[in-house]
C-alpha positions in Angstrom: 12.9 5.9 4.3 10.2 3.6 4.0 7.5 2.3 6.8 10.1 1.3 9.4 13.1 1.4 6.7 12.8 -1.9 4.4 13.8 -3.1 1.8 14.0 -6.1 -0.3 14.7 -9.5 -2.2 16.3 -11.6 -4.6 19.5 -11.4 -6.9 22.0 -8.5 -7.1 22.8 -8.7 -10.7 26.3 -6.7 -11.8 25.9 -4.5 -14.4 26.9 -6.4 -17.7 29.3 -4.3 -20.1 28.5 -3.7 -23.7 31.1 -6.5 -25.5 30.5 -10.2 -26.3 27.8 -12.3 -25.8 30.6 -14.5 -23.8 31.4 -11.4 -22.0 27.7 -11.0 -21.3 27.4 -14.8 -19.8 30.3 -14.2 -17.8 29.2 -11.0 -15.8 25.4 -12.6 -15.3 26.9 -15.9 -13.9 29.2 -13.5 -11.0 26.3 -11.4 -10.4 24.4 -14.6 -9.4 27.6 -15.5 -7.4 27.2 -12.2 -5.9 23.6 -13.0 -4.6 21.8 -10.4 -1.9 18.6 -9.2 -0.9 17.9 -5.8 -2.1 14.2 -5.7 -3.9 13.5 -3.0 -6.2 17.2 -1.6 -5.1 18.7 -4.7 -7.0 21.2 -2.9 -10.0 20.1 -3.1 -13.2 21.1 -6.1 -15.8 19.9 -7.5 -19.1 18.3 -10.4 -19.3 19.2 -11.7 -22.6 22.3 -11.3 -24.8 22.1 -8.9 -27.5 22.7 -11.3 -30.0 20.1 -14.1 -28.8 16.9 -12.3 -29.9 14.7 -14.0 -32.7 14.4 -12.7 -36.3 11.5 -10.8 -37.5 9.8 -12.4 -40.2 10.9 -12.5 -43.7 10.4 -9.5 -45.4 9.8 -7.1 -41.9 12.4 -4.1 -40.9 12.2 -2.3 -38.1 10.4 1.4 -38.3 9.9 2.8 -34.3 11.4 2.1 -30.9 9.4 3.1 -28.0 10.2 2.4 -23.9 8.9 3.4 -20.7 12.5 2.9 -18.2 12.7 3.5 -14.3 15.4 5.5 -13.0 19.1 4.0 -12.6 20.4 3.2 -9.2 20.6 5.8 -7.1 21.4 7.6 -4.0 18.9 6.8 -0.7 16.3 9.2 -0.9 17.3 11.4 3.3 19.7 10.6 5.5 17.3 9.3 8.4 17.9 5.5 8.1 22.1 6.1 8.5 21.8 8.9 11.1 19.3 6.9 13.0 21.4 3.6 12.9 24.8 6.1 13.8 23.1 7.3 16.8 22.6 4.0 18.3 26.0 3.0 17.5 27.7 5.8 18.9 25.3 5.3 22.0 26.8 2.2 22.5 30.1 2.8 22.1 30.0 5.6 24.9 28.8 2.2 26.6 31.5 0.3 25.2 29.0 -2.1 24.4 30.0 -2.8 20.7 31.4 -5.8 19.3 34.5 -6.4 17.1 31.9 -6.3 14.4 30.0 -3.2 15.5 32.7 -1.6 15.5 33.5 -1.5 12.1 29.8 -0.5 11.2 29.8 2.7 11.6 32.9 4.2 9.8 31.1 2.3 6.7 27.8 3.9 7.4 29.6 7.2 7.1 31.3 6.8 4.1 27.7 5.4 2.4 26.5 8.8 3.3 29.2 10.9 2.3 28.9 8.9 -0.7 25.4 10.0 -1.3 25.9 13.4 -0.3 28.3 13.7 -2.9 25.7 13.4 -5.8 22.5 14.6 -3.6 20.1 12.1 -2.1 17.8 10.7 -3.6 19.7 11.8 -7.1 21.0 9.3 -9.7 24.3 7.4 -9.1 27.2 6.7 -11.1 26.4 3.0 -11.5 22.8 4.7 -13.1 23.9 6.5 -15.3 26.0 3.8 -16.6 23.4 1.2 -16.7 21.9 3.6 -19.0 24.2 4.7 -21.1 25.0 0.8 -21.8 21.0 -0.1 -22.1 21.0 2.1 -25.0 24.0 1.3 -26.7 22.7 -1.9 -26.5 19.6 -1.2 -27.9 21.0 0.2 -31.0 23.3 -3.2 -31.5 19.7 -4.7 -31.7 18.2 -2.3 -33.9 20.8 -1.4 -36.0 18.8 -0.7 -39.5 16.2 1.3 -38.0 19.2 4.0 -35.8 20.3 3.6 -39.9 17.2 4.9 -40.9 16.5 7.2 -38.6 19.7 8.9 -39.0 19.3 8.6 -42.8 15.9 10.4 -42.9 16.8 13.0 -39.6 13.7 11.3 -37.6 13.3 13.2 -33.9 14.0 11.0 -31.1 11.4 12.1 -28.3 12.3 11.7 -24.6 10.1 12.4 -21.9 10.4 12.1 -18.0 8.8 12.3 -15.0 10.7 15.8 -14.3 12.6 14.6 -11.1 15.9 15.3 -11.2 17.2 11.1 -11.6 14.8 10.3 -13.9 16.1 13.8 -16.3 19.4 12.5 -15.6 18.6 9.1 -16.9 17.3 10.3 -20.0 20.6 12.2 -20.2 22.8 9.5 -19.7 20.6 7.2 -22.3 20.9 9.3 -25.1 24.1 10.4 -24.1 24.5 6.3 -24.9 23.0 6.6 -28.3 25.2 9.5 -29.2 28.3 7.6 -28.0 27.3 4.3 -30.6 26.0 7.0 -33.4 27.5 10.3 -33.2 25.1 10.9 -36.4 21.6 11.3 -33.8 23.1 14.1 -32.3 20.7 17.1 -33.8 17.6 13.9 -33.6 17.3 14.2 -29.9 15.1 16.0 -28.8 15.4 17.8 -25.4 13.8 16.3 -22.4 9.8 17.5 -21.9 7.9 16.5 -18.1 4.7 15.0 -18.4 3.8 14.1 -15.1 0.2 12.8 -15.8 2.3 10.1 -17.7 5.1 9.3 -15.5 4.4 10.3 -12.4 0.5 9.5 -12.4 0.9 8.0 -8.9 0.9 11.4 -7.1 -1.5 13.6 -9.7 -4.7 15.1 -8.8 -6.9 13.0 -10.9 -5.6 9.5 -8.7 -6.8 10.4 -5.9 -8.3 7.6 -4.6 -5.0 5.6 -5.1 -3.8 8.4 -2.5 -6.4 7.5 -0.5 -6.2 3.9 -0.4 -2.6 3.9 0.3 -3.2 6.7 3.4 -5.9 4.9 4.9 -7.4 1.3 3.2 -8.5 -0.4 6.4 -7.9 -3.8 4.1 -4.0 -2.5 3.5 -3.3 -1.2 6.7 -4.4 -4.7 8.6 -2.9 -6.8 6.1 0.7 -4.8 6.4 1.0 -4.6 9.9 -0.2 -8.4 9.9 2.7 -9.2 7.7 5.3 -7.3 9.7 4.4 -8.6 13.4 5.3 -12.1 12.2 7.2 -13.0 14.7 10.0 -13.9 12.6 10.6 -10.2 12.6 11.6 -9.6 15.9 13.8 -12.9 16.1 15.9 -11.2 12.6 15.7 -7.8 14.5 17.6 -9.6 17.5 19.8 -11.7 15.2 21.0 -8.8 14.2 21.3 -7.0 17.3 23.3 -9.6 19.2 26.0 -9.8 16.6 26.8 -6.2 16.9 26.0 -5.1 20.6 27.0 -6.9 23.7 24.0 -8.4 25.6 24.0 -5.8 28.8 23.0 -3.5 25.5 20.5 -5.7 23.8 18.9 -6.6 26.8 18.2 -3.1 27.9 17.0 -2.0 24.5 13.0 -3.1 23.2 11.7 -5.6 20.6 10.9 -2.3 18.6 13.8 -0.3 19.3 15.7 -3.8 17.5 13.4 -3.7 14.6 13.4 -0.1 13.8 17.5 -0.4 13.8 17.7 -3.8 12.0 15.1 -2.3 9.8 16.9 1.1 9.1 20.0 -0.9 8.7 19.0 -2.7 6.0 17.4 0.3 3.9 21.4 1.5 3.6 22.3 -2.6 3.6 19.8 -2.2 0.2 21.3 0.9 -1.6 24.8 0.2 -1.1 25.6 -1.3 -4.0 23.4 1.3 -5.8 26.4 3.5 -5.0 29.2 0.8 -5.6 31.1 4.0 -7.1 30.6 6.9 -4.1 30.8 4.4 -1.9 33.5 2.1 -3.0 34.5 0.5 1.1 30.4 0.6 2.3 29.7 -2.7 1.9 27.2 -3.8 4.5 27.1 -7.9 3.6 28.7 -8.5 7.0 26.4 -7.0 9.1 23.1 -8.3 8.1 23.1 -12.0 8.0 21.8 -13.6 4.6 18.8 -15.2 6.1 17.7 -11.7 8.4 18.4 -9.8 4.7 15.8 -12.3 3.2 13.2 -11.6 5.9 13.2 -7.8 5.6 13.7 -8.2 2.0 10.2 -10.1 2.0 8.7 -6.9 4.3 9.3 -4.9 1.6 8.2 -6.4 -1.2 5.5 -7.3 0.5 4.4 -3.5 0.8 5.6 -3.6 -3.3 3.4 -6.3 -3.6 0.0 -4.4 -1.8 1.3 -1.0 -2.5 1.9 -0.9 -6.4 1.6 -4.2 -7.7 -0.9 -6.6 -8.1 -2.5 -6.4 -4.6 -6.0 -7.9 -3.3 -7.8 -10.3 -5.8 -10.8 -8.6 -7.4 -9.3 -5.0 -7.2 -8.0 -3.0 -9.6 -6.9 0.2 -7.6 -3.5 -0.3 -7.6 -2.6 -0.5 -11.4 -5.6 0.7 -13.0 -4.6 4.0 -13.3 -1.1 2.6 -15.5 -4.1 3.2 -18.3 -2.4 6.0 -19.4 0.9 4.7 -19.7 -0.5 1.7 -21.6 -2.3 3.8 -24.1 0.2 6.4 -25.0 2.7 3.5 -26.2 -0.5 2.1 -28.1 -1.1 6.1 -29.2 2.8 6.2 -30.6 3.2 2.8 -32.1 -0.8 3.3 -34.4 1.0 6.9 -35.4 3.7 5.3 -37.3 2.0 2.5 -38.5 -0.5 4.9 -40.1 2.1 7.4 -41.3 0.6 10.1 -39.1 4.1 10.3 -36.8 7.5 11.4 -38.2 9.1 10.2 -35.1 11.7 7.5 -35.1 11.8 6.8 -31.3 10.2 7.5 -28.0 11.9 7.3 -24.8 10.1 7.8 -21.6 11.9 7.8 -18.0 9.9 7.2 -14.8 9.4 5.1 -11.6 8.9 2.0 -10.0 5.0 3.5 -8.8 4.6 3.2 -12.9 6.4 0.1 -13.6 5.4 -1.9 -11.2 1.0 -1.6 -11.9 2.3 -1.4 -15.8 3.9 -4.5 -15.6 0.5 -6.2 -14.2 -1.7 -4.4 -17.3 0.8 -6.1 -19.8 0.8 -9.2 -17.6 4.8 -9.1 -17.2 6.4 -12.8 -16.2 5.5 -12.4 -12.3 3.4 -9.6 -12.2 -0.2 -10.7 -12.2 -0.9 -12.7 -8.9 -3.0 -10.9 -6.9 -3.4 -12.1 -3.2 -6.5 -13.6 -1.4 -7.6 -11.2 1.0 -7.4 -14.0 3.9 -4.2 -15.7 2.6 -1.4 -12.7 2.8 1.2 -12.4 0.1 4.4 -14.9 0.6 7.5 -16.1 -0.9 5.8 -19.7 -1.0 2.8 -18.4 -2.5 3.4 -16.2 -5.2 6.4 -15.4 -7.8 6.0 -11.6 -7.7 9.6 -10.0 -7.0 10.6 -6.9 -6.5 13.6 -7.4 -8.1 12.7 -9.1 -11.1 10.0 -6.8 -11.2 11.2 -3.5 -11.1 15.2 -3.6 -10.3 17.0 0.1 -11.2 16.5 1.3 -14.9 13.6 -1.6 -15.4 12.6 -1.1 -19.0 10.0 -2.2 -21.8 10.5 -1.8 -25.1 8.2 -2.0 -28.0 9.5 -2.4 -31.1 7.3 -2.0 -34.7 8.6 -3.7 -37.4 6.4 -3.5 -40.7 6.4 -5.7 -44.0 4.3 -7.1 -46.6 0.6 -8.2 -45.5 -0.9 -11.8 -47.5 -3.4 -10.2 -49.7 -1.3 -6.6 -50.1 -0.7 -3.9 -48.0 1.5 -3.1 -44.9 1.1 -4.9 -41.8 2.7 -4.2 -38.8 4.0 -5.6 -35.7 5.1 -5.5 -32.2 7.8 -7.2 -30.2 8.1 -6.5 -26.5 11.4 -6.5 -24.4 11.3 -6.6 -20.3 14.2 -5.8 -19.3 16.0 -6.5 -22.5 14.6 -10.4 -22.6 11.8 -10.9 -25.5 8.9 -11.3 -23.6 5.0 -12.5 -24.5 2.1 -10.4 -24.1 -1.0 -11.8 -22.4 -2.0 -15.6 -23.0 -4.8 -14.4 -24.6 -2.7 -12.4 -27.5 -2.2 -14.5 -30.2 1.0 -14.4 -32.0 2.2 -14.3 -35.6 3.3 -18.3 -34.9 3.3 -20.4 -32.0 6.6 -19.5 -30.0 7.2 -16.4 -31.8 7.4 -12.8 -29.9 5.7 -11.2 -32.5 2.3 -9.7 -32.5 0.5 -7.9 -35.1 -0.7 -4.6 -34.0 -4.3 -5.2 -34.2 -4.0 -8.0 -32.4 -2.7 -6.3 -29.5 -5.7 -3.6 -29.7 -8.0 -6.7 -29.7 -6.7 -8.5 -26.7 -5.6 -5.7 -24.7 -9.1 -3.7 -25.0 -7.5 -1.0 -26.8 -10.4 1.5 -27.1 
């Protein structure tokens, strides 16, 4: 349950099956069709077709894969937000002070939590496993020579995770994925190993004043509870009160009272499609008004926004420490190039708290506006998205192709995925041609201070 229970905005995008690129069209354009406010909750989907990527330059195979993935959807985390919105609902029906439309709420609130209690909270969904299992059969339609090659030559295929129990089952359901497209990598993958300091650097020892700043930054704390006193949140609260209580109720219940309900309702409003599967009848669309979903969308990824992403102007606290995450795909992708790493692949499986301050590092579309101190974070005024940021199973890949160098000798190079869509690094990065996604390595050292 977050602050008061948020959660936030922009397209729910279906998750697109592994067939044509037709077939890949089609499911983007009903997902958009499909459009809610769910933030970081929003299911995972590609955002390019698999057969719409650019070709390396003549003369350059592919010789390592490496990603750093969040989670797959998954169950809410407790059951506070549904028991708390339960206990007001069966308060007022004692009353019998429910609407026709409140009360139809709470059977659906039910089944959402039997739903998630079926697979644990907090523990990865059937819709996350899938959106795995399909990211990487995906990935090896891209990369189809170098799964070839590392078959061929029996190259390990690392995977690391954060060691909480949906980010292990993720990298389950991945390479269960690239066992299902190449039954020949079973033996190649290698069990999963925890590194926290890598993928879960957000809560280590050694980050302590990220702890800190988030417990008790007097700059944070004003500018949060600024953003949620809007007034616009206690006219959604009562929006949404008044459709599903009669007004003797709403009348006798506080401004707060209506925004801590409205608020918890939309935290299960959020993760209901995460658990489209447990859950099949939960659908909370009807309750929460599109416009009221927006507004507590934007609450939380406004606390996103100040809490793991780009933040204040002129600080760094909030993604600096991503350092380590930056230089260990650096630290595999110089290893092959050198010849020093056998490994055909590395596969790392974390959270939003390490995507989100990664994304700003590599300077991800949408990622690197930080805020004016006296000018808060809004829709108007800045493109950072929870959802296009870090939606369930949010990836980056780095992919290192190598071929001949003018002069002689090897050169190699790097193409980045976000979410599955070729993506540029930096402005500053320079690639191989203008409009090309390809990077030499060196390169990258140079414009992203690489030691």
């Amino acid at each position: 349950m977050k602050r008061s229970a948020a959660a936030t905005a922009v397209a729910l995008l279906a998750s697109v099956a592994l067939v044509s690129g037709n077939a890949f069209a089609q499911d983007v354009r009903h997902a958009r069709a499909e459009r809610q406010f769910l933030s970081t909750k929003t299911p995972y989907a590609p955002q390019e077709g698999v057969d719409d990527y650019q070709r390396p330059p003549h003369g350059f195979t592919p010789i390592f894969t490496e990603t750093v993935s969040r989670h797959g959807s998954r169950a809410m985390t407790d059951s506070d937000d549904g028991d708390s919105v339960v206990a007001v609902l069966n308060s007022a029906a004692r009353q019998g002070a429910l609407t026709p439309l409140g009360a139809q709420l709470a059977p659906r609130i039910r089944s959402l939590l039997t739903g998630a209690a079926s697979i644990g909270y907090g523990n990865l969904s059937g819709l996350g496993a899938r959106e795995q299992r399909q990211t990487a059969l995906r990935m090896e339609r891209r990369l189809p020579s170098l799964f070839r090659t590392i078959r061929n030559r029996r190259e390990p295929i690392e995977v690391e995770t954060s060691g909480v129990p949906r980010t292990v089952a993720s990298a389950n359901a991945f390479t269960s994925g690239l066992v299902q497209g190449d039954p020949g990598l079973v033996g190649l993958i290698r069990k999963p190993v925890v590194d926290k300091d890598l993928l879960y650097f957000h809560k280590q020892p050694q980050n302590a004043d990220y702890q800190a700043y988030l417990s008790h930054d007097p700059e944070l704390g004003a500018t949060l509870t600024r953003i949620d006193g809007e007034p616009r949140t206690a006219r959604a609260a009562k929006d949404v009160f008044s459709r599903l209580f009669g007004p003797d109720f709403v009348a006798a219940t506080t401004t707060a009272d209506q925004i801590d309900f409205s608020r918890s309702l939309y935290e299960l409003y959020s993760v209901a499609p995460d658990l489209r599967i447990e859950a099949p009848n939960a659908d909370l669309d009807a309750f929460l008004p599109a416009r009221d979903a927006e507004w507590f969308a934007y609450l939380d990824d406004a606390e996103e926004f100040y809490e793991k992403g780009p933040a204040f102007r002129g600080r760094t606290i909030t993604y600096k420490m991503a350092n380590v995450l930056l230089d260990d795909l650096f630290t595999q992708a110089e290893a092959k190039a050198s010849g020093t790493s056998g490994k055909g692949a590395v596969l790392r499986f974390t959270h939003a708290e390490e995507i989100e301050p990664l994304a700003v590092l590599l300077g991800l579309p949408g990622s690197t506006r930080a805020a004016d101190p006296s000018r808060p974070y809004t829709y108007r005024n800045n493109p950072w998205r929870g959802a296009r940021v870090a939606p369930m199973a949010a990836n980056v890949q780095w992919d290192v192709y190598a071929g001949p160098r003018d002069g002689g000798g090897t050169e190699h190079l790097v193409r980045m995925l976000y979410n599955e869509r070729e993506t540029a690094f930096k402005a500053s990065c320079r690639p191989m041609a203008r409009g090309s996604y390809f990077y030499d390595l060196a390169e990258l050292e140079r414009c992203l201070h690489r030691g």
